[in-house]
N, C-alpha and C positions, 0 to 999 in steps of 0.2 A: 312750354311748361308741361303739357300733357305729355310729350315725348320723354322727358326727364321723370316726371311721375311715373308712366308706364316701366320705366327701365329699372326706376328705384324698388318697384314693388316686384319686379322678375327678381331681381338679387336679393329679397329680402324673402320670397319663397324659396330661393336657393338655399338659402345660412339655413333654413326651419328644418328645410330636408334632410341636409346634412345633419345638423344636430340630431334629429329623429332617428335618421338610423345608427348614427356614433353610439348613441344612448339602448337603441335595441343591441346593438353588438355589446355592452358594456356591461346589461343584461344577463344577455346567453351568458356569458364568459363566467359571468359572479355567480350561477345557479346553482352548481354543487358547492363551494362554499355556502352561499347562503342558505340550503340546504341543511348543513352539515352544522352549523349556526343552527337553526332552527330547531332541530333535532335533539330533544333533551334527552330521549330515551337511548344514544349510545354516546355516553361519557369517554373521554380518554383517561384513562389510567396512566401513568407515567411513574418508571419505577428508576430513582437516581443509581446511577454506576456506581462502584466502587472511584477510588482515587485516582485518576487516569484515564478511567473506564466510560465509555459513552450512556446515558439514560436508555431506559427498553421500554420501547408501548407494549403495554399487556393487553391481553383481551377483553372488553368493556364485563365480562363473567368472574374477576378478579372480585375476591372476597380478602378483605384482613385477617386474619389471623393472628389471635390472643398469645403473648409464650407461655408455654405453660410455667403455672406458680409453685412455688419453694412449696415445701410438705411444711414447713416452718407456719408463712404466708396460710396456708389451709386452715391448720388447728387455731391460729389466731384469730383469722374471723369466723369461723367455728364456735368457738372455746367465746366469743364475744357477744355473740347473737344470745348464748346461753347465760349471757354476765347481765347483758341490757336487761333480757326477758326479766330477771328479778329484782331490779331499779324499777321496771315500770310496774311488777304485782304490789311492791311495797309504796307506790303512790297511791295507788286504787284503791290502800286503804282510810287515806287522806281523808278526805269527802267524812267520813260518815265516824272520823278516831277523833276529829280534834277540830277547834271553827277558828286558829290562828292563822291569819291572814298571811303572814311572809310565809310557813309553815305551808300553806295552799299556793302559794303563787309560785313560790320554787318548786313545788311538786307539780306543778300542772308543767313548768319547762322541760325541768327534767323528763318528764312520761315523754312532750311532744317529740323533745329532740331523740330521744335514746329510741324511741318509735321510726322516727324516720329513719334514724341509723341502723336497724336493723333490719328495715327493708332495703336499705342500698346495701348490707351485707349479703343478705340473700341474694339479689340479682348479681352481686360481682362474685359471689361462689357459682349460680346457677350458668351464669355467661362462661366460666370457664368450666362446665361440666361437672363441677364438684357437689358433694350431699352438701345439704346447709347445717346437717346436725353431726356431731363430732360420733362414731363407731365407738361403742360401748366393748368391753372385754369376752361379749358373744361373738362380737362379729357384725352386729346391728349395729342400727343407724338410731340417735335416740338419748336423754338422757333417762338411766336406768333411776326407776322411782322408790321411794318406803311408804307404799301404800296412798302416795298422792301424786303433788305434783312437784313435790320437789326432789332435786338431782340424790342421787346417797354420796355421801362426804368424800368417797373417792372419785365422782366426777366434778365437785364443787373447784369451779375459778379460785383464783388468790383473792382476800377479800368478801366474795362472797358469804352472806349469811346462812348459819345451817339451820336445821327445824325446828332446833330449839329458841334460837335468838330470833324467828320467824313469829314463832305460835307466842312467845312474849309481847312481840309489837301487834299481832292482832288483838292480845289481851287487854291491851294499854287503850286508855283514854286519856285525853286534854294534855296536861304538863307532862305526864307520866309516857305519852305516846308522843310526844313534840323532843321531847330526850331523847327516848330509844330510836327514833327514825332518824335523827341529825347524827348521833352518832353512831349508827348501822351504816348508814349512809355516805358519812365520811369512809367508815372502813372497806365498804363498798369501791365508792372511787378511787380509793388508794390500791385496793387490788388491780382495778385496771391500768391506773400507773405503771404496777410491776411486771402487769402482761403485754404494753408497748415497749418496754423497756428491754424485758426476754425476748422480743421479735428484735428490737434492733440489735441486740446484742450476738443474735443469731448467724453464723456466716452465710451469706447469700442471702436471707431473709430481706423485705419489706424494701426491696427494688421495685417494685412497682409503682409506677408512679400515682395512680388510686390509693391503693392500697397505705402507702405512704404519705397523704396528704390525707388519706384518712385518721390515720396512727397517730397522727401529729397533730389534729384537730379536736381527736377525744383528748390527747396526753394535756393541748392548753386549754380546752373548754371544765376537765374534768377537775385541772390545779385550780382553777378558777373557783369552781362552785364547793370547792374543798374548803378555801379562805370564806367564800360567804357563808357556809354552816359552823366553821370555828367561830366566826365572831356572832353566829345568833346561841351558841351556844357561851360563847364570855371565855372560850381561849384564847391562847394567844396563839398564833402560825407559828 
């Protein structure tokens, strides 16, 4: 019995050893792999072939590159940034013209949303190198003013309200400012209608895939809140 136990236990240091080194070799071998696994700081880039054509590794220094956009594309979100800005000066006067409550609740949407749209227009002009503000007939960048801060009638959007139908709705309280603003407002979004409309009709315009799911988010968000100030105002669509 002792003989048989001694010899069981020489072949069972044997199998460990073997295993032990199987497993160091298995080790070394896996090092740059696992290495190269490990390594987050040099990504592989892989750029697909044409049709036929094999895929290229690029250098882990590879940067995307934006196409450049339509002059169309430009003045549109341009020409937008400057449509928003006067949707959200004409909520700001909410607060303190009228205490009707649908009157307040649609205007605090409209300010949030046409705010944030105007900061994703800025960054998607800024990202592709573009002014944010649409080149006045100087040569600057800017919308040209009458003594304030509203555009002069040759820069004004489709839609947009001019100084006069402005300095009205500041004049206005309660009913009298609940009318003028629903239907400014309307007229308002209806101008931005006709300026998604002019981009698509554009050739080559509003390919971009942002830019495009942008166009088409104001054109169903803006039909939208067009039907809920017809009906606080008792038209019909």
């Amino acid at each position: 019995m002792k003989s048989f136990y001694s010899m069981d236990q020489r072949n069972l240091q044997s199998v460990i050893r073997v295993l032990v080194a199987a497993t160091t070799l298995v080790c070394l071998f896996s090092l740059p792999v696992c290495a190269q696994q490990a390594d987050p700081a040099t990504p592989v880039v892989v750029q697909p072939g044409a049709p036929g054509q094999p895929t290229r590794t690029l250098p882990p220094s590879t940067r995307a590159t934006l196409p450049p956009p339509s002059p169309a594309d430009v003045q549109f979100m341009q020409g937008m940034i400057m449509h928003h800005a006067q949707a959200v000066e004409m909520t700001a006067l909410i607060q303190s013209h009228t205490e009707n409550r649908e009157i307040r609740t649609l205007g605090e949407r409209i300010s949030r949303s046409q705010s944030d749209e105007i900061r994703f227009m800025k960054q998607w002009l800024e990202a592709r190198g573009q002014p944010t503000s649409m080149a006045t007939s100087h040569g600057s960048h800017g919308p040209e003013t009458q003594g304030g801060d509203m555009p002069s009638q040759n820069m004004l959007m489709p839609g947009m309200l001019t100084a006069k139908q402005l300095d009205a709705l500041r004049k206005a309280k309660s009913k009298g400012f609940d009318h003028l603003f629903l239907s400014g407002m309307i007229q308002h979004h209806n101008g931005a209608l006709v300026m998604v409309k002019e981009l698509f009709d554009t050739a080559g315009a509003g390919q971009d895939a942002e830019l495009f799911n942008f166009a088409t988010d104001v054109d169903s968000g803006q039909r939208a809140e067009v039907r809920v100030m017809q009906n606080m105002l008792g038209e019909k669509p």
